[in-house]
N, C-alpha and C positions, 0 to 999 in steps of 0.2 A: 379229514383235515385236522380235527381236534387230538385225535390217537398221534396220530405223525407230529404235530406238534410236540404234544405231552412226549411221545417216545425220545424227539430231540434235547429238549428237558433233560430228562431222567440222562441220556447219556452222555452230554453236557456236565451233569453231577458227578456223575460217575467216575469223568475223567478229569475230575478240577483238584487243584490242588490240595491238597492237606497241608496245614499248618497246625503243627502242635502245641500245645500251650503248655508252657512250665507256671507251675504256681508260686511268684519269687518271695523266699522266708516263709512258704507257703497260702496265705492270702493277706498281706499286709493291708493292702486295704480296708478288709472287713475286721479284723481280728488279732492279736499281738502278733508280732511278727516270730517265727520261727518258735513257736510253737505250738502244744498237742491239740487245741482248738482250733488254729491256722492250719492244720496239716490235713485235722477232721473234716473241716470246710472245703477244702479245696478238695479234697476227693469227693466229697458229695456234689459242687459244679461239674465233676467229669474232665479234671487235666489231664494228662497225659506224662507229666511228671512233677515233683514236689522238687523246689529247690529249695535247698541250705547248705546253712555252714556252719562248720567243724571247728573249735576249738579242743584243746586236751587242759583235762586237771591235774594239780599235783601228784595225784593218784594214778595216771594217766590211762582219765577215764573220757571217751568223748562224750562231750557235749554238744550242744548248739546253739550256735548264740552268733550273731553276724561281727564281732567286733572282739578280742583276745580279751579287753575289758569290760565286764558287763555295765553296761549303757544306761546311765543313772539317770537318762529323761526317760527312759521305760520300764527299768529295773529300781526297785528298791529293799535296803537290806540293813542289817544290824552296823548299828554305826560302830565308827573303828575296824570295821573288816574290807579286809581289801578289793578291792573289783578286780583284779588282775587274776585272769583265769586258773593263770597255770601255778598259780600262786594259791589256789585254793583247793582243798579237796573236794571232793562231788558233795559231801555230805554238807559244808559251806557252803555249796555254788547252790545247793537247796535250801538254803536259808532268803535266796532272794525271791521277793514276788516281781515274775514279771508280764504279770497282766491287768492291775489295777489301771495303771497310767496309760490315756489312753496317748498315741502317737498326733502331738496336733494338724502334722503334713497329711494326715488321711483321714479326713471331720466324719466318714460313714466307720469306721472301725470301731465294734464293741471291745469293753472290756470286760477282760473276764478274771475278777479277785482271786489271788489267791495261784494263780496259774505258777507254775514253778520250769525250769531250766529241763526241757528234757533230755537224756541222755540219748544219742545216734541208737544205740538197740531199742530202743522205745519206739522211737521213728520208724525202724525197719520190721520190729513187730506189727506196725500200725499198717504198714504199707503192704505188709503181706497178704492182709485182708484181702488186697487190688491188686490189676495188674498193673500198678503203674510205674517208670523207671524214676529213678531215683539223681539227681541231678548236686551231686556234693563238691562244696567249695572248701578246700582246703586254706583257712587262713591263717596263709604264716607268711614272713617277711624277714627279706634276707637281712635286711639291717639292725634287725633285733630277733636275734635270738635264741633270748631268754625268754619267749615270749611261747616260744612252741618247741617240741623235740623238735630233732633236725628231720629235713626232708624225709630219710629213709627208714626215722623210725613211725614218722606223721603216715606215709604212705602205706606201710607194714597196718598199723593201727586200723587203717579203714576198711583195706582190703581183709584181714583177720574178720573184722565185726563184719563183712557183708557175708562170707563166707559161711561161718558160724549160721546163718539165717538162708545158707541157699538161694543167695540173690545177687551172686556176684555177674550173672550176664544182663542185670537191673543198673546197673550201678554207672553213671559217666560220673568221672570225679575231674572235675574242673576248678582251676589255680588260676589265679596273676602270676604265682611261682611257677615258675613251669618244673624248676626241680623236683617238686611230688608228682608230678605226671613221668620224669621220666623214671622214676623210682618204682611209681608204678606200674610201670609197662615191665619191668626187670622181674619184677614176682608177680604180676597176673599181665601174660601179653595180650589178651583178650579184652579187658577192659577199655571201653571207650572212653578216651580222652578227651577231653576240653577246652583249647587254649586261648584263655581270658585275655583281655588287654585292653588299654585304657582309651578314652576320647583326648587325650592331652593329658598336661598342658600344654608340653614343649613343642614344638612343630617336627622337632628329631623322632618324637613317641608319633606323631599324625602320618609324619612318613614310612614310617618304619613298615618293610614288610611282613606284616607277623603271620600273613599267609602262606609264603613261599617257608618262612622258619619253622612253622608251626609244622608244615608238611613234611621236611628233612627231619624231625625226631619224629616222626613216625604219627602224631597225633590226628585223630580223624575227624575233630570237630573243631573251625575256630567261632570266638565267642565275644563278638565285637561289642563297643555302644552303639545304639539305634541310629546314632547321631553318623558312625561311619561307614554302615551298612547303604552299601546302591547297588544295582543291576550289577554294573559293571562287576563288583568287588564277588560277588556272591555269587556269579559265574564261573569267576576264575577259581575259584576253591573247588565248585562244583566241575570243574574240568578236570581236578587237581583230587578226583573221589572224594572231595570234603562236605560234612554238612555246615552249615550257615546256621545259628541260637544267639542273636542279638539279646542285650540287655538295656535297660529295663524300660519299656515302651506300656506307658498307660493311656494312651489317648486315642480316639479315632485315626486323624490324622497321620500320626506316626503309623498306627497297624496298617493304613493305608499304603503310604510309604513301603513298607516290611513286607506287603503281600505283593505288589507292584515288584519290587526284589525276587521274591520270588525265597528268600527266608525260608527256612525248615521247619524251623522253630522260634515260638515267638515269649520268652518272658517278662511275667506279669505283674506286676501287685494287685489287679482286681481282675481272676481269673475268670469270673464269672462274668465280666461285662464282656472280654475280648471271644470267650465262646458262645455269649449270645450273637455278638457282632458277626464272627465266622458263619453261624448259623444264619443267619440274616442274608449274607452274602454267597451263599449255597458250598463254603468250605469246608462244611463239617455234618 
């Protein structure tokens, strides 16, 4: 009785879901966010992908940094120099420290002095080490910009740098723009796409279908907030050959919610808590 049980078990396991975990900015919880300590961290919990984002310098060298201006409640740097990315060259954008300060929204996050701005082949070097996919947010904005090249040379840019490193079937690059997704599907159609979109505010944006749109340009992943991820929504994509990577769910609760969905993929800011939770819950 005991074997037949345990055997039920084990293949119970066997057949339960997988839920992947993205590490978001790589483990902002624990550590600065989107960078080389945040990225070292979350590979050592065992995610399944590193998420960040992409800015370009005047140099048009990529970066990463979640914001086109580096973020003066985390960053700090020579005064009189600009925060404005693309305004700066890399050898400036390494003039700022951004790991003293620690983030007050996350009270377990070390800081780490002295940490600097790394650039995306840093990242991709890092990453090579693992096998883990790489989850890149293009941030650029159609209303400004002077803030980024245009879509097609942003999308050029990324895919060059994955390439260069042999890891362009690693790579989903996911936007709010959806213009660098389609850019990039034009010079690498292999690339798995992302299609971000927002929880509001308007009720036009809540309605909106961004999964029947997302589908017609060809993208194969869309990439909601937690907040409008349900059964329902995450079936129809899943009918529709799509995967389902809500953003950004740190709490029991919501992972509960996100696996009840039935969700692909789940991103994190404390990578480490959501893969012990899965593991608890016989997910992983």
């Amino acid at each position: 009785m005991k074997f037949a049980v345990l055997l039920m078990m084990a293949i119970e396991i066997a057949h339960a879901q997988k839920i992947l975990v993205h590490g978001h900015r790589g483990a902002r919880a624990a550590m600065p966010e989107n960078t080389l300590p945040a990225f070292e961290y979350a590979l050592a919990q065992g995610v399944d992908a590193l998420e960040l984002d992409l800015a370009v310098t005047k140099d048009n060298i990529l970066v990463v940094s979640h914001d086109p201006e580096l973020n003066a409640k985390i960053c700090s740097g020579p005064a009189g120099l600009s925060h404005v990315i693309r305004l700066l060259t890399l050898a400036q954008v390494r003039e700022f420290d951004c790991g003293s300060k620690q983030n007050t929204e996350f009270p377990k996050q070390k800081t780490v002095p002295g940490t600097k701005v790394p650039t995306f082949a840093e990242v991709l070097m890092l990453a090579s080490k693992s096998k883990v996919d790489l989850n890149v947010e293009t941030k650029i904005f159609p209303a400004k910009p002077e803030l980024t090249p245009s879509p097609e040379e942003f999308a050029k840019l990324v895919i060059d740098e994955v390439r260069k490193h042999n890891m362009e079937s690693r790579l989903i690059l996911q936007s709010f723009d959806w213009r660098t997704l389609t850019a990039a599907k034009a010079i690498a159609p292999n690339v798995r796409l992302s299609a971000l979109y927002p929880s509001g505010p308007s009720d036009a944006q809540i309605k909106k279908d961004y999964i029947s749109e997302a589908h017609a340009l060809g993208f194969g992943i869309v990439s909601p907030h937690f907040k409008l991820t349900n059964k329902a929504e995450v079936e129809r994509a899943h009918k529709l050959g799509m995967q389902v990577v809500p953003w950004t769910a740190n709490d029991a609760k919501i992972w509960d919610q996100l696996i009840e969905a039935k969700s692909d993929a789940i991103i994190t800011d404390d990578p480490a808590a959501l893969i012990a939770y899965l593991k608890q819950k016989g997910l992983r």
